[in-house]
N, C-alpha and C positions, 0 to 999 in steps of 0.2 A: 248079535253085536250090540255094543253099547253106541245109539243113533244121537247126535246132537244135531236138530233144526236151527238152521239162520234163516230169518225174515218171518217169521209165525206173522201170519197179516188175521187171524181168527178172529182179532175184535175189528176188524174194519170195517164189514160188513156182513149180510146173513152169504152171501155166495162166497168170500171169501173163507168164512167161518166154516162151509160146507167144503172146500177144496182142502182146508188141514185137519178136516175131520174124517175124509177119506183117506187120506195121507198116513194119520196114526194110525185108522183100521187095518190099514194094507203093512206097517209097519208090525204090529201087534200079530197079526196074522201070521208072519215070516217069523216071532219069537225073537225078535228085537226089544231092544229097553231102549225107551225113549227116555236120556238121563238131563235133557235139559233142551227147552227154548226160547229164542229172543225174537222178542214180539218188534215187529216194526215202528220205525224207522232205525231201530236197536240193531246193535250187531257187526260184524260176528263178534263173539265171546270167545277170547285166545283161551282162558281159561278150560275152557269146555272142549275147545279143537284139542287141546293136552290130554283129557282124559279119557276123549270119546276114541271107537273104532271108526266110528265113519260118520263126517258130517252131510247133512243134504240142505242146498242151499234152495228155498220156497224162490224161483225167481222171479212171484208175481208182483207188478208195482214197481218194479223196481232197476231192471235192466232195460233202458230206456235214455234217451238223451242224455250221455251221461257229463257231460258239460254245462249242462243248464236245466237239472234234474231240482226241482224244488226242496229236498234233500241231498245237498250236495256233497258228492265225492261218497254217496252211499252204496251207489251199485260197483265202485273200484274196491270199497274196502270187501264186500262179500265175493265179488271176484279174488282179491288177494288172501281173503280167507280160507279158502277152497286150495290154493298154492300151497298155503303154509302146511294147509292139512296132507298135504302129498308128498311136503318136505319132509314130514315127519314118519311120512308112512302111512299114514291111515288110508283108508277108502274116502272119496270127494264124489258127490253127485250135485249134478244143477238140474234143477227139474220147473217143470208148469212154468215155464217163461217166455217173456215175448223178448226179442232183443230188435232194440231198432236203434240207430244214431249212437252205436257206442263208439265208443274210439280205438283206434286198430292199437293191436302189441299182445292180446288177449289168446294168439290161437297157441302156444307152446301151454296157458293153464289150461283151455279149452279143451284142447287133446288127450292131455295127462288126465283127466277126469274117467272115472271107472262107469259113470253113466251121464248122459247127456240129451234134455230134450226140450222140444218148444211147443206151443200150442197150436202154430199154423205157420204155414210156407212161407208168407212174407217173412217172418222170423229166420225159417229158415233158409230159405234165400240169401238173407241179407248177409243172414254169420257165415255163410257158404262165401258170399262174396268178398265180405271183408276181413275173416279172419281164417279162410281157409279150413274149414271143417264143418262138417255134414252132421248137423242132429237128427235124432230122428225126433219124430211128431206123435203127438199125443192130444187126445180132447181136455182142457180143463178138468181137473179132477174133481172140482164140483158137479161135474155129471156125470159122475161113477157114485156119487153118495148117493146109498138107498132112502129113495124119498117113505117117511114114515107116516102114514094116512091118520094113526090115531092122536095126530098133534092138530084135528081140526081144519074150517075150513071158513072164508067167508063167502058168504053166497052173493057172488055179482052178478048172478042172471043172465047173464049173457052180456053184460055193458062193456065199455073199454073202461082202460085202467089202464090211470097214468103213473109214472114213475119217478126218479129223481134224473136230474140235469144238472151238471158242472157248470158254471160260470168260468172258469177258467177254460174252457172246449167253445164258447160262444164269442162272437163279435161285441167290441164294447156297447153299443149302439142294438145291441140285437138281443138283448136277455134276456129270460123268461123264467118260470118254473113252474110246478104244481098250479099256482093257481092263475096264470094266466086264462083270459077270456077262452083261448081254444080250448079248455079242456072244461069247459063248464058242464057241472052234471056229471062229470068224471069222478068214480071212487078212486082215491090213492091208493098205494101199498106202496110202499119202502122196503127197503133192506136194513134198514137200520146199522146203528153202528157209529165210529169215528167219521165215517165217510159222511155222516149227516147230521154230526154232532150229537147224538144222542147216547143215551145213557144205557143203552142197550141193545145187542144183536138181534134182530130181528129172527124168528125160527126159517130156517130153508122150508123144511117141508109142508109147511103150515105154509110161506109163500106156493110154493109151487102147487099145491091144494087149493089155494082159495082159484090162483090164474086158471085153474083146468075149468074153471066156473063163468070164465069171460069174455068177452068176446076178441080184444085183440090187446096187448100191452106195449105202451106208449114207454118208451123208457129211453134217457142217456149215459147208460150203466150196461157196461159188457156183459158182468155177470146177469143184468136183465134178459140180455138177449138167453142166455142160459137157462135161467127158468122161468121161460118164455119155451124156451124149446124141450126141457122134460115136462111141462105141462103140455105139449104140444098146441100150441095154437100160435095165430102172427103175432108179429110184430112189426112197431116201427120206429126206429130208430134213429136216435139225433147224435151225432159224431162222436168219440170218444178220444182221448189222450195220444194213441199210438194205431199203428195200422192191426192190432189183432183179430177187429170181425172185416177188415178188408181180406186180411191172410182167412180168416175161419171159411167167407164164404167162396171164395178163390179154391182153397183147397176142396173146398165142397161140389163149386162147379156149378153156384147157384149164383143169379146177379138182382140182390137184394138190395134197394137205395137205402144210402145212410145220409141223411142230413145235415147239412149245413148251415141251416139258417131256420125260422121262424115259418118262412114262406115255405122250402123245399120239406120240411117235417106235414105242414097239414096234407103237404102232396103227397109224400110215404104216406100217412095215415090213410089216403083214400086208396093209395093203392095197394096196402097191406089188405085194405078189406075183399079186394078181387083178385087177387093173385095165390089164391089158399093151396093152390097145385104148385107153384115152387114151395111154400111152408115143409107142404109133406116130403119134396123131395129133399130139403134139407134135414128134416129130423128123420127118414126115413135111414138117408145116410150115415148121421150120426148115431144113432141107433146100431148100426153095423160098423163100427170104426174097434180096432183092436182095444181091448181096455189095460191101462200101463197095471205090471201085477205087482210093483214096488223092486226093492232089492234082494 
């Protein structure tokens, strides 16, 4: 089939960059033609719903608050995109998303959709709750991408390593980042990307190589938690946008603290360091979770 992506989030960051590079693997694999995509906050392209067999709409970032979404009326127009594509006939998929605080009227596209899935329970819960229909679940497809060893490694010895933090996820009064006092002596690694202004994505697997090298990764980035967990080792974590590592670890059955403040982070951090027996049962789990095999 000829595939059209809406939301390509690839330059956002290196984990996002790794979830639509699994995406076209698995697409490529099945002998699809990927004829066109619209990088975010871009999209849908009516143009492309016309000519494509089937669109798949990336729902990461993006199906979320959708009333007071920082790009607004973003996540109804790739909802209505998906519509159009079914009005037309084609095949619609919405895949790797989190849905939380959308607004009800969604379940008749929802339904009519030829695949449908989310990344974690709370997600699914919530679309279960409010728009009447059950997706099924799947892990981030950045942790189906095969991490590739010969992209290198930085050698942290065993240290923590911090990561990047949202100010928009923080208390006015409560900020911090990279280089506050707590993390002194801490090496960095980023994800690079739009998400940190910079001019380029950072490599996945060259992250997840250097992290197998460290002791634990401090990060306010979901996808941190991710490669964090195909390098297997802790983490700890300072709150994110939406509830998807509330849903991850829920659905996992693991009860990992996530952060709210300045104070309660140095607290995860001490107690990422002695609690390495839930680490492994969550990545042990993940490790075993079905892997989505595309369309």
């Amino acid at each position: 089939m000829k595939v059209y992506i809406a939301n390509d989030t690839s330059r956002y960051h290196a984990g996002s960059w790794a979830a639509m590079a699994s995406l076209r693997q698995k697409l490529i694999a099945k002998g699809h033609d990927i004829i066109c995509s619209t990088l975010r906050p871009h999209g849908p392209d009516l143009k492309a719903i016309h000519e494509c067999d089937a669109i798949i709409v990336n729902g990461e970032g993006a199906l979320n608050n959708e009333r007071t979404s920082w790009h607004k009326g973003r996540a109804s127009s790739l909802l209505e995109g998906l519509k159009l594509a079914k009005q037309l006939g084609k095949k619609a998929y919405l895949i790797n998303c989190v849905w939380q605080k959308m607004n009800p009227g969604w379940r008749d596209v929802l339904k009519s959709l030829d695949g449908l899935w989310v990344r974690e329970i709370c997600s699914q819960k919530e679309m279960e709750k409010t728009q009447g229909v059950n997706p099924q679940m799947y892990l981030d497809l950045s942790y189906t991408y095969k991490v590739d060893d010969s992209k290198g490694s930085v050698q942290f010895s065993g240290k923590d390593v911090v990561g990047t933090f949202y100010p928009r996820n923080m208390h006015r009064f409560d900020a911090f980042d990279h280089t506050h006092p707590m993390f002194t002596g801490m090496p960095r690694l980023n994800l690079g990307g739009e998400a940190e202004r910079l001019d380029s994505v950072a490599d996945w697997s060259h992250i997840v190589s250097s992290l197998r090298n460290a002791n634990i990764y401090i990060t306010g980035q979901h996808h941190g938690v991710y490669a964090a967990a195909k390098a297997r080792i802790p983490f700890a974590i300072f709150k994110v946008n939406t509830h998807k590592l509330e849903g991850l670890f829920k659905w996992a059955g693991v009860n990992i603290p996530i952060a709210k403040s300045r104070k309660q982070l140095e607290k995860a951090i001490k107690w990422a360091k002695t609690h390495n027996d839930v680490y492994e049962q969550l990545f042990d789990w993940m490790e075993q979770q079905p892997v989505w095999s595309g369309i």
